[in-house]
VEXDREN-2710 file (C-alpha; in Angstrom, 1 decimal):
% VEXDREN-2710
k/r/px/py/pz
1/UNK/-30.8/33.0/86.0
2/UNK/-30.9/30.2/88.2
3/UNK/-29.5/26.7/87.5
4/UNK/-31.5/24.0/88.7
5/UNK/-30.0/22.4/91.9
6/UNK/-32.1/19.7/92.2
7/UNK/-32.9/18.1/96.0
8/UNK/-30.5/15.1/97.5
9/UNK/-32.3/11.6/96.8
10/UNK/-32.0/10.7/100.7
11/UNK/-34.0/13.7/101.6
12/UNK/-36.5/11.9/103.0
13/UNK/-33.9/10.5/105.6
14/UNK/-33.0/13.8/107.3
15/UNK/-35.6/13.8/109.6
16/UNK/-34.9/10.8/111.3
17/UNK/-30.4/11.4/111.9
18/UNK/-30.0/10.8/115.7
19/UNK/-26.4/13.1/116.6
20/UNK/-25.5/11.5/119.1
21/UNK/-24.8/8.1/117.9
22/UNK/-22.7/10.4/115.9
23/UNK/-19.0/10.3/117.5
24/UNK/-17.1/10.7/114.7
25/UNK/-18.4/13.9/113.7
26/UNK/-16.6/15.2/117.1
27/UNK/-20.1/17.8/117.8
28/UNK/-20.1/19.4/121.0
29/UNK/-23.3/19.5/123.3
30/UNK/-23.9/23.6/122.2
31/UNK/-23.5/22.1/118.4
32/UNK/-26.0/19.3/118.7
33/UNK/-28.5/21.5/120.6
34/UNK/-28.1/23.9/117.5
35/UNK/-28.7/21.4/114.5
36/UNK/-32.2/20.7/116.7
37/UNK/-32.9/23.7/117.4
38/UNK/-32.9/24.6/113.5
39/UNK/-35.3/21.5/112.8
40/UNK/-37.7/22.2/114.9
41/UNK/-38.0/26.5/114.6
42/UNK/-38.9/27.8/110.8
43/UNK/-35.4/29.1/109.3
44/UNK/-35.9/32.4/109.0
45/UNK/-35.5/32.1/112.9
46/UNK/-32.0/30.9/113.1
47/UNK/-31.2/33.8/110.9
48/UNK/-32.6/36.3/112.2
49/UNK/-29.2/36.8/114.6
50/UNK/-26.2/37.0/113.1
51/UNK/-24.9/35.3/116.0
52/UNK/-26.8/31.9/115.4
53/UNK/-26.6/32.4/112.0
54/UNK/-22.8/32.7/111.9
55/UNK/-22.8/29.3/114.3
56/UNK/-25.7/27.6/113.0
57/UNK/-23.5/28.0/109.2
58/UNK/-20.1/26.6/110.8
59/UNK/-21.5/23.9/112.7
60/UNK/-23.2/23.2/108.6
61/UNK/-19.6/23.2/107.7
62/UNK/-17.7/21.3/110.4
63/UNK/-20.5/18.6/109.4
64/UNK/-19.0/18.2/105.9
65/UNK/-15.6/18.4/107.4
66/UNK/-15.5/16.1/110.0
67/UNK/-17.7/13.5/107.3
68/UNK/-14.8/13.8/105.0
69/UNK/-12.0/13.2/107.6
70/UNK/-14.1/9.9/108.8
71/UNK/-14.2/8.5/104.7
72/UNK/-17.8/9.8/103.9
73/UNK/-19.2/6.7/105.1
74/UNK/-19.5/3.5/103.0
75/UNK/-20.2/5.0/100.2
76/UNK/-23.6/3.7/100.2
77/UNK/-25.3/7.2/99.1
78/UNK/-23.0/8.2/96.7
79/UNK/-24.7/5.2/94.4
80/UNK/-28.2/7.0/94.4
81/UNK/-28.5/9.3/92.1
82/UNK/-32.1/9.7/91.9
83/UNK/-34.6/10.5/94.8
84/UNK/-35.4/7.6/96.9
85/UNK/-38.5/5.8/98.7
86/UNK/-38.5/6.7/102.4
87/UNK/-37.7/3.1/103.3
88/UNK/-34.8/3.5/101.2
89/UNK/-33.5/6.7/102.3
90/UNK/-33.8/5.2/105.8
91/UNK/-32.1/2.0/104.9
92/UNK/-28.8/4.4/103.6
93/UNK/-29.2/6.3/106.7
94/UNK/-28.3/2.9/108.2
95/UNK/-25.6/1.7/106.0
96/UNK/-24.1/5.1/105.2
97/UNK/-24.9/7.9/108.1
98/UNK/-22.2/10.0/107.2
99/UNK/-22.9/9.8/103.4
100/UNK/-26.7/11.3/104.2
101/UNK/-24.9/13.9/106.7
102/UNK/-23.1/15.2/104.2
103/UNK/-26.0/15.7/101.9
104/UNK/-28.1/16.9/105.3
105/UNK/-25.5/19.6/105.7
106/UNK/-25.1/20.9/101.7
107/UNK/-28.5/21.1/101.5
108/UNK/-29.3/23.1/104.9
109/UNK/-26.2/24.9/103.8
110/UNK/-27.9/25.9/100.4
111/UNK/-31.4/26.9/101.6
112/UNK/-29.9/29.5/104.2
113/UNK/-27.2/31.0/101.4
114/UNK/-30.9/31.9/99.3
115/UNK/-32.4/32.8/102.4
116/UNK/-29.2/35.4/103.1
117/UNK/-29.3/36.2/99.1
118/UNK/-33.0/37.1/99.4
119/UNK/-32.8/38.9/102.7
120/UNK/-32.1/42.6/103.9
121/UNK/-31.0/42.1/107.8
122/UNK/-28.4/39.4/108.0
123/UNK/-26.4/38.2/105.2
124/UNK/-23.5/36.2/103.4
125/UNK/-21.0/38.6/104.3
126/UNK/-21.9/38.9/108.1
127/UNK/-22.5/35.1/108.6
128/UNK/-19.4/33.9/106.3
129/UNK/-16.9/36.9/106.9
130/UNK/-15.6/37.6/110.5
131/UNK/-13.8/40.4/112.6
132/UNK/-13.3/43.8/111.5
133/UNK/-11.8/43.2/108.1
134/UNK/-14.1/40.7/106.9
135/UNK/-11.3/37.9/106.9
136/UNK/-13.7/34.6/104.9
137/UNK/-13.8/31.7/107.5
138/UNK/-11.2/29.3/107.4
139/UNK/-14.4/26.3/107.3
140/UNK/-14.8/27.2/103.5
141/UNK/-12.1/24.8/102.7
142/UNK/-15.0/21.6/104.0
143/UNK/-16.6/22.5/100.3
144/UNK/-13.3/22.3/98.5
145/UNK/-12.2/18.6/99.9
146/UNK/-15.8/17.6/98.8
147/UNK/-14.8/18.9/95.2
148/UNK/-11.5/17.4/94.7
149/UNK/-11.4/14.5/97.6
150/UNK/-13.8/13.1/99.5
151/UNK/-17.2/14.0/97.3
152/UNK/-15.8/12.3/94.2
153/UNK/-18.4/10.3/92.8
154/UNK/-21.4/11.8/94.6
155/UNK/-23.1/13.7/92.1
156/UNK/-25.2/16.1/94.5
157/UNK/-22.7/16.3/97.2
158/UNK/-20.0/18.1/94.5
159/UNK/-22.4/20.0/92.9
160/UNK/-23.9/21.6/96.2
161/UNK/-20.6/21.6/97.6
162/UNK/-19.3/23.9/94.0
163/UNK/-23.1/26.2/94.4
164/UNK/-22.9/26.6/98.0
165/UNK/-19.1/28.2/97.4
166/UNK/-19.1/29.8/94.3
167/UNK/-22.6/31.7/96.5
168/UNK/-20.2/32.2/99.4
169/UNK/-17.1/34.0/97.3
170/UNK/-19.2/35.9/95.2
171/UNK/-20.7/38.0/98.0
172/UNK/-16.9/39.4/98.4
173/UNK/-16.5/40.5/95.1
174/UNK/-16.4/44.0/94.6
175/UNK/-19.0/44.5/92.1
176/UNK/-21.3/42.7/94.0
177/UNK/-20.9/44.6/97.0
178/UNK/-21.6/47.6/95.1
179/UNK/-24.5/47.0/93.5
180/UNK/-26.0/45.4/96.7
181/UNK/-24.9/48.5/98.7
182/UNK/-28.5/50.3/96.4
183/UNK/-30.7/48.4/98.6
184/UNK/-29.2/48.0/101.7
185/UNK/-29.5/50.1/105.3
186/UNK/-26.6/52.2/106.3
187/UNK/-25.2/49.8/108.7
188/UNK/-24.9/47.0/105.5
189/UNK/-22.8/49.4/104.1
190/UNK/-20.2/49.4/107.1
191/UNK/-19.6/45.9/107.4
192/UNK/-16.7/45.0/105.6
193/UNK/-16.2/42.0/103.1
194/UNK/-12.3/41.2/102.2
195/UNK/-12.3/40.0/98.5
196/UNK/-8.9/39.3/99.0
197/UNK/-9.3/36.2/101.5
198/UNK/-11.9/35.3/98.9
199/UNK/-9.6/35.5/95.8
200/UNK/-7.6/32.7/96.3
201/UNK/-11.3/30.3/97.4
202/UNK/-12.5/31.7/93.7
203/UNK/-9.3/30.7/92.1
204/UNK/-9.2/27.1/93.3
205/UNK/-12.9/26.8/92.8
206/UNK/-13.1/28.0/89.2
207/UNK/-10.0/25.8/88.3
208/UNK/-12.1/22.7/89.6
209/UNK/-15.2/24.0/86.8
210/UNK/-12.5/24.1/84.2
211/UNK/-11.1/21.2/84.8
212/UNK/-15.0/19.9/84.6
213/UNK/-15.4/21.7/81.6
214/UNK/-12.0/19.5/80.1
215/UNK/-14.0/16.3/79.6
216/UNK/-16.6/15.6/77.3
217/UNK/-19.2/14.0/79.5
218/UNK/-22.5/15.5/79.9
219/UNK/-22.2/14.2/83.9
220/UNK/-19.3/16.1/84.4
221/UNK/-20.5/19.4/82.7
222/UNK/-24.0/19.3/85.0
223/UNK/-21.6/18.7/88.1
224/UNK/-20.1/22.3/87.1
225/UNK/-23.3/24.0/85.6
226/UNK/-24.9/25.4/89.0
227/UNK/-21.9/26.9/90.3
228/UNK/-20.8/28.3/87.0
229/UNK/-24.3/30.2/86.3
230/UNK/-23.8/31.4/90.0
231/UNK/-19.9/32.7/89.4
232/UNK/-20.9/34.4/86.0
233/UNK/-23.2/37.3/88.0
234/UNK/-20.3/39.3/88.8
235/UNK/-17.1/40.8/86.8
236/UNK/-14.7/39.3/88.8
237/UNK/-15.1/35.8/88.3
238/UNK/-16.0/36.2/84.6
239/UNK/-12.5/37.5/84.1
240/UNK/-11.1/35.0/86.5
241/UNK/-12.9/32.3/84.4
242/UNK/-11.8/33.8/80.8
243/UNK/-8.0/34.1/82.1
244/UNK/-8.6/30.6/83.3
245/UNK/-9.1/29.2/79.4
246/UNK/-12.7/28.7/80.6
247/UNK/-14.1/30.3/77.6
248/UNK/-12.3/27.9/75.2
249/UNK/-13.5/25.2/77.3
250/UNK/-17.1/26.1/77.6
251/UNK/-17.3/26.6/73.5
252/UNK/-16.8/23.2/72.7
253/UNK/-19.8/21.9/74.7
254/UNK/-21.8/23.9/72.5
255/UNK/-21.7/22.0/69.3
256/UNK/-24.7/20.2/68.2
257/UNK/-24.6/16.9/66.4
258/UNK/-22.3/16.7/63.3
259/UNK/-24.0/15.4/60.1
260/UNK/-22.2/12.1/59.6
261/UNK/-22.9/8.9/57.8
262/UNK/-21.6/7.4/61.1
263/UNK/-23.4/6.9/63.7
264/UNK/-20.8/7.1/66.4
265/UNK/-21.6/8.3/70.2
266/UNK/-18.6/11.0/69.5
267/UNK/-20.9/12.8/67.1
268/UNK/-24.1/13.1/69.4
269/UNK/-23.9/16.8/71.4
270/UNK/-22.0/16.5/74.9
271/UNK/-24.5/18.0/76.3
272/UNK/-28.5/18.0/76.9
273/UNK/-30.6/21.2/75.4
274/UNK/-31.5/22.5/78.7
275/UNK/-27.4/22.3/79.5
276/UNK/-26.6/23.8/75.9
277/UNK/-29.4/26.6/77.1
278/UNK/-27.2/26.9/80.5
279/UNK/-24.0/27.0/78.8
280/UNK/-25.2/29.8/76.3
281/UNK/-26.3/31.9/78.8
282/UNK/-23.0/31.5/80.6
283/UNK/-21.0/32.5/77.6
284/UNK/-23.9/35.0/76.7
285/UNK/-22.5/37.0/80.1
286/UNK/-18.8/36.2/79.4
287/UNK/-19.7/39.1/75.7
288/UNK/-20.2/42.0/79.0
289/UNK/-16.9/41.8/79.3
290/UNK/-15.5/42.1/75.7
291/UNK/-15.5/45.7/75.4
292/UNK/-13.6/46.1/78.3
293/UNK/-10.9/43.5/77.9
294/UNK/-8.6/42.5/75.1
295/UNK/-7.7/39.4/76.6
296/UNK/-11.6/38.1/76.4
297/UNK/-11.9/39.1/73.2
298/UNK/-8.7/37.3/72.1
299/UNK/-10.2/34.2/73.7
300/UNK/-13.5/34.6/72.0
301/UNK/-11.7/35.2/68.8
302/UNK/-9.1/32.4/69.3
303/UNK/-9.9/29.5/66.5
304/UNK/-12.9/30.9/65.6
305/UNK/-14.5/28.1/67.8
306/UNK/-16.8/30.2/69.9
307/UNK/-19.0/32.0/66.9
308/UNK/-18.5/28.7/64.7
309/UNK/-20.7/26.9/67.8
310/UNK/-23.2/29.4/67.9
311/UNK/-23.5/29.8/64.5
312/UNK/-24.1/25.9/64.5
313/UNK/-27.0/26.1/67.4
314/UNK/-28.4/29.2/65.6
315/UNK/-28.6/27.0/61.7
316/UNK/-29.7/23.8/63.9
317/UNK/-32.3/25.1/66.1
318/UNK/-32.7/22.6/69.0
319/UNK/-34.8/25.1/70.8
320/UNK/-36.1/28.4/70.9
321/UNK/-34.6/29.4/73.7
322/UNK/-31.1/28.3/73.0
323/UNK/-31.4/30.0/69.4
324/UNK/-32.6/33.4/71.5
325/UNK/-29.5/33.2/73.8
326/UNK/-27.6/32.6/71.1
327/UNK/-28.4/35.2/68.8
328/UNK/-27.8/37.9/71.8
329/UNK/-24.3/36.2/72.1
330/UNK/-23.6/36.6/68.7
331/UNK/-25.2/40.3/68.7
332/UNK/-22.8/41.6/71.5
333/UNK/-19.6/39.9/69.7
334/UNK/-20.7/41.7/66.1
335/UNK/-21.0/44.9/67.9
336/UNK/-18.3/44.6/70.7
337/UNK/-15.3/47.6/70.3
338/UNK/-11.9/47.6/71.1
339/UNK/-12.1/51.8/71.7
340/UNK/-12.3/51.7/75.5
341/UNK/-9.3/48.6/75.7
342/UNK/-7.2/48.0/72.7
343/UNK/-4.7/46.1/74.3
344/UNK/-1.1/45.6/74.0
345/UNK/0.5/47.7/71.6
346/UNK/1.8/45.1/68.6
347/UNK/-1.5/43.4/68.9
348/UNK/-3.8/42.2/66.2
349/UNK/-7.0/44.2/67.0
350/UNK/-9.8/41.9/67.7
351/UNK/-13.5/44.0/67.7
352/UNK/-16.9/43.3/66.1
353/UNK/-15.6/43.1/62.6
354/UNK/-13.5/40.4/63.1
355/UNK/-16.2/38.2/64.6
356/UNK/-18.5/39.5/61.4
357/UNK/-16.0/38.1/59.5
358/UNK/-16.0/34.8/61.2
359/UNK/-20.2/34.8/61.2
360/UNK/-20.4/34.7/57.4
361/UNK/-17.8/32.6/56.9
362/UNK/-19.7/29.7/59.4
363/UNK/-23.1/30.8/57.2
364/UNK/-25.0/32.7/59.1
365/UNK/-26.4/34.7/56.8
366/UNK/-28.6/32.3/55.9
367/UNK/-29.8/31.4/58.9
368/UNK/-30.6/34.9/59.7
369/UNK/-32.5/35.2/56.0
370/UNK/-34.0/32.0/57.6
371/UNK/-35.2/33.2/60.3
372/UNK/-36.4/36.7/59.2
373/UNK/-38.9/34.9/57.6
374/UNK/-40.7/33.4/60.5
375/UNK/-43.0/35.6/62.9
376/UNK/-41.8/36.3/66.4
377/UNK/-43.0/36.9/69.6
378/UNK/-40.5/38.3/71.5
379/UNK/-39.3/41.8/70.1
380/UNK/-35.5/41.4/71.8
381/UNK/-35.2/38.4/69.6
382/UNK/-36.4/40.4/66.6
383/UNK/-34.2/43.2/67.1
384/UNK/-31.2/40.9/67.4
385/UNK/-31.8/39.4/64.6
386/UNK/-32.2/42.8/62.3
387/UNK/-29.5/44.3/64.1
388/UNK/-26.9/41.2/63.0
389/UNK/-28.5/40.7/59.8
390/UNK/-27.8/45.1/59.1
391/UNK/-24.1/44.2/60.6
392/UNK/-23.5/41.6/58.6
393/UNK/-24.9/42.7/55.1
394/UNK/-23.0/46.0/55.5
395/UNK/-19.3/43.8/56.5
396/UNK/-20.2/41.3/53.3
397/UNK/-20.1/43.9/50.9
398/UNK/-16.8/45.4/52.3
399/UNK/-15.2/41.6/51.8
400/UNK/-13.6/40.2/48.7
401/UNK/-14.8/36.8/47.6
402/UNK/-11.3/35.5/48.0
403/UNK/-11.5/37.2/51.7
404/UNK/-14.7/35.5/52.3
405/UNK/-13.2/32.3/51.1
406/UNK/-10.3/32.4/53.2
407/UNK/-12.4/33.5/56.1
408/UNK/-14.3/30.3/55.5
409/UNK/-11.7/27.7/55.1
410/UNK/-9.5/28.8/58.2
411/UNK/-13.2/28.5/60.5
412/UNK/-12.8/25.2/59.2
413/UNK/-16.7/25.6/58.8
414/UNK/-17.0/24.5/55.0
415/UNK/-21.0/25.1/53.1
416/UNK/-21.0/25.2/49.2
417/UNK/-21.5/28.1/47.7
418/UNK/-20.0/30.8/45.1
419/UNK/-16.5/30.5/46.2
420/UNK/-16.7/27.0/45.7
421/UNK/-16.8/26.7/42.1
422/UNK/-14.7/26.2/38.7
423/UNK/-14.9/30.0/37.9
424/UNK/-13.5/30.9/41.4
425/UNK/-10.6/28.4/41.4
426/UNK/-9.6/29.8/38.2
427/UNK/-9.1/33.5/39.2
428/UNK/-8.0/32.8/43.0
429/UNK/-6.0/29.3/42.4
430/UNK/-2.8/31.7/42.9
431/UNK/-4.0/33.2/45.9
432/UNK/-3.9/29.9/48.0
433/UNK/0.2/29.6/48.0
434/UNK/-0.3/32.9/50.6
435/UNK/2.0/35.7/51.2
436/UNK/4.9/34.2/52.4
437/UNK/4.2/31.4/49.6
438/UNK/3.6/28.4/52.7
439/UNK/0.3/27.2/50.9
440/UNK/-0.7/27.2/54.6
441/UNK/-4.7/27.8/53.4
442/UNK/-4.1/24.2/51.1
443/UNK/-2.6/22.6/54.4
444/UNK/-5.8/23.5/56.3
445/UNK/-8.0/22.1/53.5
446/UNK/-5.6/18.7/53.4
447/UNK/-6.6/18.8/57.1
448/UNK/-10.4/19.2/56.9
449/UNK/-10.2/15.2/54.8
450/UNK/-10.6/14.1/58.3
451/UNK/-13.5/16.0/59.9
452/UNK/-16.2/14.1/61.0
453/UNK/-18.6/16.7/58.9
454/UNK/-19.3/14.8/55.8
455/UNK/-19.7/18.2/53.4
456/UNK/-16.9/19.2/55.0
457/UNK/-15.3/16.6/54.0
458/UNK/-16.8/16.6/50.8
459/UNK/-15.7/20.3/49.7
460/UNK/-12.5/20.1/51.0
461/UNK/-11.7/17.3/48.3
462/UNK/-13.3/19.3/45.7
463/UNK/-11.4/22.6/46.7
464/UNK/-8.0/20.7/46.4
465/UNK/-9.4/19.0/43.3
466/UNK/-9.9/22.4/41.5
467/UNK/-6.4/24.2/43.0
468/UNK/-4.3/21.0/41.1
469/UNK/-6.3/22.1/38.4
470/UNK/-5.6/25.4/38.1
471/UNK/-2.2/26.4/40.1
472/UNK/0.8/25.2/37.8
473/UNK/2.6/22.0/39.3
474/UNK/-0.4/22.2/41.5
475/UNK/-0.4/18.1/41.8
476/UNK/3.0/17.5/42.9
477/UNK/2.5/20.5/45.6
478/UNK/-0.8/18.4/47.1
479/UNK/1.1/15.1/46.7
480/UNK/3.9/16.8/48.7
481/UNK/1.7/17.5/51.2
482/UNK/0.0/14.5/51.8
483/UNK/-3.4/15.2/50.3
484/UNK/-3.3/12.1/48.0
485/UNK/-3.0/9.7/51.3
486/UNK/-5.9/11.4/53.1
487/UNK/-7.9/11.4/50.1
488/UNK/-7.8/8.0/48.9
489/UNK/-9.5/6.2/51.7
490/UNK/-12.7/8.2/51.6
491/UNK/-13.1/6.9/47.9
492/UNK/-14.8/4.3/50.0
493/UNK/-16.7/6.1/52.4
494/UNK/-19.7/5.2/53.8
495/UNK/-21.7/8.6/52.6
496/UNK/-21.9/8.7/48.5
497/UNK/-21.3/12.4/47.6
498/UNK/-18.2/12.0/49.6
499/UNK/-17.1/9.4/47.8
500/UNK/-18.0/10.7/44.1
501/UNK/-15.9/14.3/45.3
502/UNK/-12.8/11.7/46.7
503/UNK/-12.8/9.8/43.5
504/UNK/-12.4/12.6/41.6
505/UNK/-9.6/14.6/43.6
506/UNK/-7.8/11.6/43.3
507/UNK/-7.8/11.3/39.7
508/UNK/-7.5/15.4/39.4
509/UNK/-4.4/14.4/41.3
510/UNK/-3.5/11.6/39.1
511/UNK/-4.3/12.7/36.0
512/UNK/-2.3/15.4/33.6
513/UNK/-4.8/16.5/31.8
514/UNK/-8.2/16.3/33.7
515/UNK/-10.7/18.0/31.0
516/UNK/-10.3/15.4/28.6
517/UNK/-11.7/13.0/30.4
518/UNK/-14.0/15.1/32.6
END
């Protein structure tokens, strides 16, 4: 999969940047003669040598650099972010040459990588690894200053700048190089690529995506997006992500829209459906790696947060596409092993039951009865969905209903149902002070007063309700812990069943004998 990489909105400028005017940029005659040569012969051309492909790519690269050093213009371009008139484009050319240079030079820079991707003669790792180990070229480092320096605010410069690299690094990786190695002639196979010189590059570039991943606008998720899709093709950089916190990161653009009486901009998804289908598919190829290593299934299985957000974009459907992807997701954690890796000895094991567990605790069950029911087209989807719905039936009936309960309330993922009932809280009230007798399950439901999810909200004050009810001293153990103050404001929440379930935890709270004036 390919994320879209849409073209710079001074394109229509290109044509018409005179070099020579040019001084800052520093271009010798040989350079200049090269940048026209390019314009004026088709592409494939200039590639067809790895000579003037390997110097045709620099010159690309001193382009950005040299733009950088000199400020990146006025800052002109970076304000468009949508594609302009001609007479526009040619008007920034004026104001801000260097600003539409360094779009010129990321987007030349992008058509030959695909060209190199797509061809069999000359490629990446002859045109951006030189002498006889295969050392990367030192001109990489003109797409990292556009990341963290001089591209800031230019929406296509840093998210060509993050493609065009992650494109370059991967064609060192190992497992790349491999797999390539099927379809390529005998002298391919000789020329070597040093992942090593390329490790370090990945690092620093995956740390930037991260970082990208870290806020909660959509603008600074679709900056990362192109350059993520590109890095999660090979095994290398999907471990270097995961060890990077990436996956934890990733998850929590995945939510969809919390049902809330508010209507607060904090509750609408982070992201747009065609990112959450982008993001899916990118944690869809993080599950290759779970059989394999502990340590990405430990992150996976860390707070429950990764299958509580699919399990939301499964129940909540915002297209077919992203409820396919997720599904597969969901399929390879249900079914991943910890045989081949089982990690550190002293560990908790973490393999497809656990996430089972997790899966009908968030309710997916019944969005897999759900969609059973409807007619599909696509016979992957179908067997993904029998295959989970076989899983889980068959882990269900090997769970207690106080396990199920307890798996529920630590996902934090609240739905009523059978464990949520008088004749539950009466045979399990005990159970909720825990082993070591830290009522550490009643803290979490104390803690679940404030989510934003209204029936969260909503159960959790009738689940500490019926545990005063029926756990001796059970009402000056909530009071200890705080419940009464988190409870008591939402007697005048905005949404009504919330405020009926508040009013009466409180007076379960308050009041000795409840029953008698139930």
């Amino acid at each position: 999969m390919k994320s879209s990489f849409p073209p710079s909105p001074v394109a229509l400028a290109f044509p018409h940047i005179q070099w020579d005017p040019l001084g800052s940029l520093h271009l010798t005659a040989q350079e200049t003669a090269l940048l026209r040569m390019a314009e004026t012969n088709p592409i494939e051309y200039t590639l067809a040598d790895s000579r003037d492909a390997s110097m045709y790519a620099r010159v690309l690269l001193k382009l950005l650099s040299e733009a950088s050093a000199a400020g990146n213009g006025s800052g002109e371009v970076t304000k468009l972010t949508e594609a302009c008139s001609e007479e526009k484009a040619l008007d920034a050319l004026d104001l801000d040459p260097l600003g539409v240079v360094t779009h010129y030079a990321i987007t030349k820079l992008h058509n030959i990588l695909n060209m190199l991707v797509n061809g069999s003669g000359v490629t990446i790792g002859t045109v951006f690894y030189v002498g006889k180990e295969g050392i990367l070229v030192d001109q990489w480092k003109a797409l990292l200053r556009i990341l963290t320096k001089a591209g800031k605010g230019d929406v296509f410069a840093q998210t060509g700048a993050a493609l065009c690299l992650a494109q370059i690094l991967i064609a060192a990786c190992p497992s790349q190089r491999t797999s390539s190695k099927l379809s390529t002639s005998g002298k391919e196979k000789a020329r070597p690529v040093s992942y090593q010189s390329a490790l370090e590059p990945l690092e620093a570039l995956i740390g930037w995506i991260v970082s990208q991943l870290k806020s909660s606008s959509g603008a600074y998720i679709s900056l990362a997006l192109p350059a993520m899709t590109a890095l999660m093709s090979c095994t290398e950089s999907r471990l270097l992500f995961a060890a990077s916190g990436g996956i934890k990161y990733l998850s929590r653009h995945l939510r969809p829209g919390k049902k809330s009486s508010k209507s607060s901009s904090k509750n609408k998804p982070s992201a747009s459906v065609q990112q959450l289908y982008e993001l899916c598919f990118c944690l869809w190829t993080m599950t290759y790696e779970l059989n394999g290593s502990a340590s990405v299934r430990a992150d996976f299985a860390k707070d429950g947060q990764v299958v509580n957000a699919l399990c939301e974009l499964v129940a909540s459907a915002p297209r077919e596409k992203v409820v396919r992807i997720s599904l597969s997701a969901l399929r390879n954690l249900g079914t991943c092993s910890a045989d081949i890796n089982p990690g550190p000895a002293g560990t908790v094991k973490v393999d497809g039951v656990v996430f089972l567990t997790e899966m009908i605790a968030c309710g997916l069950m019944k969005s897999i009865n759900h969609l059973q029911e409807r007619q599909w087209t696509d016979p992957d989807m179908v067997d993904d969905i029998e295959t989970l719905h076989k899983n889980l039936v068959n882990n269900y009936k090997e769970m207690s209903r106080w396990e199920v309960y307890k798996t529920e309330v630590e996902s934090g993922h609240l739905r009523w149902g059978t464990v949520h009932t008088e004749a539950f809280f009466k045979e399990n009230a005990r159970m909720i002070e825990g082993s070591d007798g830290d009522f550490k399950l009643l803290k979490v439901l104390i803690a679940l007063l404030s989510s934003k999810d209204d029936d969260v909200a909503a159960i959790a004050c009738y689940d500490i309700g019926e545990f005063v009810r029926h756990y001796p001293n059970g009402r000056a153990i909530a009071k200890r812990l705080g419940a009464k103050e988190l409870v008591m404001p939402l007697i005048e929440h905005e949404n009504v069943d919330v405020q009926s379930r508040a009013l009466q935890c409180v007076s379960k709270i308050m009041v000795q004998n409840w029953e008698f004036v139930k």
